[in-house]
C-alpha positions, 0 to 999 in steps of 0.5 A: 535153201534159206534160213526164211524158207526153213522157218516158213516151211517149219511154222506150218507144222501149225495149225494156225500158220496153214490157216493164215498161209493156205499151204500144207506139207506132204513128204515121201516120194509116194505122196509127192507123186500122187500130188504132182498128178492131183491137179493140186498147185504144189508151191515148191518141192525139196529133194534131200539130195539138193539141199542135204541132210541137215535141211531136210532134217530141219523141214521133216515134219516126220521122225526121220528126214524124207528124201522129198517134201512139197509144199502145196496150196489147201484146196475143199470142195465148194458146196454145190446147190442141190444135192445130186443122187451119190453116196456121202459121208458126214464126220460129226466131230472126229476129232482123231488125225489116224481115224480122220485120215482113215476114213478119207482113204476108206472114202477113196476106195468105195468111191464115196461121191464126198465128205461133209464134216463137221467144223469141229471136226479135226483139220483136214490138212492136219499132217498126220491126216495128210499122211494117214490118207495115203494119197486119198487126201488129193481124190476125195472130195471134202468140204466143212459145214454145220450138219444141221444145215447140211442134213436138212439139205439131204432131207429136201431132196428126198434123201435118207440119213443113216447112222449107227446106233446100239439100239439101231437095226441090224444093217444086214437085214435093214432096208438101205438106199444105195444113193442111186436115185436120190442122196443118201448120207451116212454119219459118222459119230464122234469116237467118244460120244458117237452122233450127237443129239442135233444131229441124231434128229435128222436121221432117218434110219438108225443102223446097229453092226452086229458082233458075232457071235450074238449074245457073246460080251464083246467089245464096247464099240468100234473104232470110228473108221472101222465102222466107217469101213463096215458100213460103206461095205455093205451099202456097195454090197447092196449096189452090187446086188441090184 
Protein backbone atom coordinates (compact mmCIF):
# COMPACT_ATOMS: atom_id res chain seq x y z
CA UNK A 1 0.00 0.00 0.00
CA UNK A 2 1.18 3.64 -1.02
CA UNK A 3 2.03 6.46 1.33
CA UNK A 4 -0.38 8.34 -1.47
CA UNK A 5 -3.04 5.82 -1.06
CA UNK A 6 -2.91 6.35 2.61
CA UNK A 7 -3.12 9.73 2.59
CA UNK A 8 -5.90 9.98 -0.04
CA UNK A 9 -7.99 7.30 2.13
CA UNK A 10 -7.15 9.47 5.34
CA UNK A 11 -8.18 12.89 4.02
CA UNK A 12 -11.84 11.39 3.42
CA UNK A 13 -12.33 11.42 7.06
CA UNK A 14 -13.31 15.09 5.81
CA UNK A 15 -15.93 16.38 4.69
CA UNK A 16 -14.58 18.51 2.09
CA UNK A 17 -12.21 15.61 0.46
CA UNK A 18 -15.59 13.32 0.13
CA UNK A 19 -17.18 16.23 -1.45
CA UNK A 20 -14.51 17.07 -4.13
CA UNK A 21 -13.74 13.16 -4.55
CA UNK A 22 -17.08 11.65 -4.48
CA UNK A 23 -16.02 8.66 -2.61
CA UNK A 24 -16.63 7.36 1.38
CA UNK A 25 -15.34 4.68 3.52
CA UNK A 26 -17.11 1.90 5.08
CA UNK A 27 -15.26 -0.88 7.49
CA UNK A 28 -15.89 -4.22 8.88
CA UNK A 29 -16.70 -7.19 7.23
CA UNK A 30 -20.52 -6.95 7.96
CA UNK A 31 -20.47 -3.36 6.16
CA UNK A 32 -18.26 -4.56 3.34
CA UNK A 33 -20.41 -7.16 2.54
CA UNK A 34 -23.70 -5.36 2.49
CA UNK A 35 -21.96 -2.78 -0.04
CA UNK A 36 -20.33 -5.59 -2.59
CA UNK A 37 -24.38 -6.82 -2.73
CA UNK A 38 -25.82 -2.98 -2.96
CA UNK A 39 -25.12 -2.34 -6.51
CA UNK A 40 -22.77 0.44 -5.03
CA UNK A 41 -19.11 0.99 -7.22
CA UNK A 42 -17.01 0.07 -4.46
CA UNK A 43 -13.31 1.77 -5.78
CA UNK A 44 -11.14 -0.62 -3.76
CA UNK A 45 -11.02 -2.98 -0.76
CA UNK A 46 -7.97 -3.30 2.10
CA UNK A 47 -7.90 -6.55 3.85
CA UNK A 48 -5.66 -6.28 7.46
CA UNK A 49 -4.10 -9.34 6.48
CA UNK A 50 -2.82 -8.00 3.08
CA UNK A 51 -1.51 -4.97 3.97
CA UNK A 52 -0.86 -5.44 7.87
CA UNK A 53 -1.60 -3.69 10.99
CA UNK A 54 0.23 -0.38 10.80
CA UNK A 55 -1.70 0.60 7.56
CA UNK A 56 -4.76 -0.26 8.41
CA UNK A 57 -3.89 1.33 11.78
CA UNK A 58 -3.30 4.27 9.58
CA UNK A 59 -6.56 4.33 7.18
CA UNK A 60 -9.40 3.21 10.27
CA UNK A 61 -11.52 5.95 10.50
CA UNK A 62 -12.53 3.95 13.79
CA UNK A 63 -11.08 3.39 17.29
CA UNK A 64 -9.20 0.35 16.52
CA UNK A 65 -8.14 -0.96 13.08
CA UNK A 66 -11.03 -3.13 11.00
CA UNK A 67 -9.99 -6.20 9.58
CA UNK A 68 -11.64 -4.68 6.06
CA UNK A 69 -12.02 -1.12 4.57
CA UNK A 70 -13.52 -0.01 1.18
CA UNK A 71 -13.84 2.63 -0.55
CA UNK A 72 -16.94 3.42 -2.26
CA UNK A 73 -18.31 6.05 -4.97
CA UNK A 74 -21.44 8.35 -3.06
CA UNK A 75 -24.43 7.82 -4.75
CA UNK A 76 -28.50 10.10 -3.88
CA UNK A 77 -31.40 9.46 -5.48
CA UNK A 78 -32.38 11.73 -8.19
CA UNK A 79 -35.69 13.45 -8.03
CA UNK A 80 -38.37 11.88 -9.72
CA UNK A 81 -41.12 14.17 -11.57
CA UNK A 82 -44.27 13.55 -9.89
CA UNK A 83 -44.55 12.22 -6.76
CA UNK A 84 -45.94 8.56 -6.73
CA UNK A 85 -48.42 7.22 -3.61
CA UNK A 86 -45.71 5.53 -0.81
CA UNK A 87 -44.46 6.64 2.56
CA UNK A 88 -41.67 9.10 3.01
CA UNK A 89 -39.80 10.98 5.56
CA UNK A 90 -38.46 14.62 5.38
CA UNK A 91 -35.40 15.30 7.92
CA UNK A 92 -35.63 19.39 8.55
CA UNK A 93 -32.13 19.86 9.69
CA UNK A 94 -31.05 16.85 11.80
CA UNK A 95 -27.93 17.71 12.42
CA UNK A 96 -26.94 14.79 14.82
CA UNK A 97 -24.57 11.50 12.79
CA UNK A 98 -26.32 8.80 15.47
CA UNK A 99 -29.71 10.31 15.04
CA UNK A 100 -28.99 10.55 11.24
CA UNK A 101 -28.11 7.18 10.87
CA UNK A 102 -30.85 5.92 13.10
CA UNK A 103 -33.40 7.11 11.32
CA UNK A 104 -32.21 5.69 7.82
CA UNK A 105 -31.92 2.42 9.44
CA UNK A 106 -35.51 3.11 11.07
CA UNK A 107 -36.30 3.89 7.15
CA UNK A 108 -35.02 0.34 6.18
CA UNK A 109 -36.84 -1.55 8.51
CA UNK A 110 -40.55 0.13 7.74
CA UNK A 111 -39.76 0.21 4.14
CA UNK A 112 -40.06 3.62 3.89
CA UNK A 113 -40.34 4.48 -0.12
CA UNK A 114 -37.59 7.58 0.63
CA UNK A 115 -35.84 10.26 2.57
CA UNK A 116 -35.83 13.92 1.60
CA UNK A 117 -33.61 15.98 3.83
CA UNK A 118 -33.14 19.03 4.16
CA UNK A 119 -29.51 20.81 2.67
CA UNK A 120 -28.71 21.70 6.09
CA UNK A 121 -29.16 18.46 7.41
CA UNK A 122 -25.94 16.46 8.39
CA UNK A 123 -24.04 14.78 5.47
CA UNK A 124 -25.12 11.42 4.60
CA UNK A 125 -21.85 9.77 4.15
CA UNK A 126 -20.81 11.39 7.46
CA UNK A 127 -18.68 8.11 8.68
CA UNK A 128 -20.39 8.13 11.79
CA UNK A 129 -24.00 7.75 9.76
CA UNK A 130 -22.24 5.32 7.62
CA UNK A 131 -21.75 3.39 10.62
CA UNK A 132 -24.96 4.19 12.67
CA UNK A 133 -26.96 3.00 9.53
CA UNK A 134 -25.88 -0.68 9.76
CA UNK A 135 -26.21 -1.36 6.03
CA UNK A 136 -29.26 0.67 5.54
CA UNK A 137 -27.03 3.39 4.36
CA UNK A 138 -26.74 1.10 0.65
CA UNK A 139 -31.10 0.18 0.68
CA UNK A 140 -32.91 3.47 1.31
CA UNK A 141 -33.25 5.76 -1.06
CA UNK A 142 -31.97 9.45 -0.17
CA UNK A 143 -31.78 12.43 -1.66
CA UNK A 144 -31.24 16.57 -0.18
CA UNK A 145 -33.68 19.13 -1.32
CA UNK A 146 -35.12 22.57 0.07
CA UNK A 147 -38.63 21.08 1.78
CA UNK A 148 -40.04 24.37 0.84
CA UNK A 149 -39.92 23.07 -2.49
CA UNK A 150 -40.30 19.78 -2.09
CA UNK A 151 -43.53 19.87 0.39
CA UNK A 152 -45.50 22.22 -2.07
CA UNK A 153 -44.68 19.17 -4.60
CA UNK A 154 -46.64 16.51 -2.05
CA UNK A 155 -49.35 19.14 -1.64
CA UNK A 156 -50.26 19.15 -5.47
CA UNK A 157 -50.61 15.47 -5.65
CA UNK A 158 -52.97 15.65 -3.10
CA UNK A 159 -50.92 14.22 -0.61
CA UNK A 160 -50.86 14.90 3.31
CA UNK A 161 -47.73 16.31 5.39
CA UNK A 162 -47.46 15.15 9.12
CA UNK A 163 -45.55 16.45 11.87
CA UNK A 164 -45.19 15.93 15.48
CA UNK A 165 -46.16 18.71 17.62
CA UNK A 166 -47.11 19.23 21.58
CA UNK A 167 -50.20 21.07 20.85
CA UNK A 168 -50.71 18.27 17.87
CA UNK A 169 -53.29 15.45 17.96
CA UNK A 170 -53.15 12.35 19.71
CA UNK A 171 -51.68 10.10 16.77
CA UNK A 172 -53.37 7.10 18.10
CA UNK A 173 -56.90 8.57 17.81
CA UNK A 174 -56.17 10.82 14.60
CA UNK A 175 -57.24 10.32 10.91
CA UNK A 176 -53.60 8.90 9.04
CA UNK A 177 -53.00 8.18 5.31
CA UNK A 178 -51.01 5.17 4.92
CA UNK A 179 -49.66 6.71 1.61
CA UNK A 180 -51.64 4.02 -0.27
CA UNK A 181 -53.38 6.25 -2.62
CA UNK A 182 -51.66 9.44 -2.73
CA UNK A 183 -48.03 10.38 -0.87
CA UNK A 184 -48.01 11.09 2.48
CA UNK A 185 -44.84 12.51 4.17
CA UNK A 186 -43.86 12.74 7.66
CA UNK A 187 -41.22 15.31 8.88
CA UNK A 188 -38.94 15.16 11.30
CA UNK A 189 -37.75 18.14 13.07
CA UNK A 190 -34.61 19.38 14.24
CA UNK A 191 -33.56 18.02 17.64
CA UNK A 192 -33.19 21.28 19.51
CA UNK A 193 -35.63 23.29 17.51
CA UNK A 194 -38.15 20.66 16.11
CA UNK A 195 -40.07 21.85 12.68
CA UNK A 196 -38.96 25.01 11.67
CA UNK A 197 -41.50 27.71 10.74
CA UNK A 198 -41.46 27.67 6.73
CA UNK A 199 -41.71 24.23 7.09
CA UNK A 200 -44.51 23.82 9.99
CA UNK A 201 -46.68 25.86 7.21
CA UNK A 202 -46.81 23.25 4.73
CA UNK A 203 -48.27 20.49 7.20
CA UNK A 204 -51.35 19.52 6.74
CA UNK A 205 -51.79 17.50 9.82
CA UNK A 206 -50.03 18.17 13.38
CA UNK A 207 -49.25 14.96 15.22
CA UNK A 208 -48.47 14.81 19.37
CA UNK A 209 -46.89 11.20 20.85
CA UNK A 210 -48.53 11.02 23.97
CA UNK A 211 -46.52 9.89 27.07
CA UNK A 212 -48.06 7.63 29.66
CA UNK A 213 -49.30 7.98 32.12
CA UNK A 214 -51.16 11.16 31.10
CA UNK A 215 -51.03 14.29 33.31
CA UNK A 216 -47.52 12.55 34.90
CA UNK A 217 -44.30 15.12 34.32
CA UNK A 218 -42.31 13.28 32.11
CA UNK A 219 -39.48 13.92 29.68
CA UNK A 220 -39.27 17.04 27.69
CA UNK A 221 -39.28 15.68 24.45
CA UNK A 222 -38.19 12.48 22.39
CA UNK A 223 -34.99 11.88 20.62
CA UNK A 224 -35.33 12.85 17.21
CA UNK A 225 -35.17 9.09 15.92
CA UNK A 226 -37.10 7.49 18.59
CA UNK A 227 -40.03 9.49 17.43
CA UNK A 228 -39.17 8.70 14.03
CA UNK A 229 -39.35 5.15 15.05
CA UNK A 230 -42.77 5.71 17.12
CA UNK A 231 -44.24 7.41 14.52
CA UNK A 232 -43.78 5.36 11.39
CA UNK A 233 -44.84 2.24 13.76
CA UNK A 234 -47.95 3.33 14.05
CA UNK A 235 -48.63 4.35 10.28
CA UNK A 236 -47.51 0.63 9.25
CA UNK A 237 -49.88 -0.18 12.13
CA UNK A 238 -52.66 1.76 10.46
CA UNK A 239 -51.84 -0.38 6.97
CA UNK A 240 -52.02 -3.36 8.38
CA UNK A 241 -55.09 -2.77 9.67
CA UNK A 242 -57.05 -1.73 6.31
Amino acid sequence: MTASEIKQIKALAQKKYRDESGLFVVEGEKMVAEALESGFVVEKIYRIEEIGREAMSRITQLSSPSPVLAVLRQRFSEPSGKMAPGLYLALDAIRDPGNLGTIIRIADWFGIDGVIASPDTVELYNPKVVQATMGAVFRVKFQYRDLTEFLPEVLACDGDVYGTFLDGENIYGSRISTGEDSPAVIVIGNESNGISEEVADLVTDSLFIPPYPDGVRSSESLNAAVATAITVAEFRRRLHLE
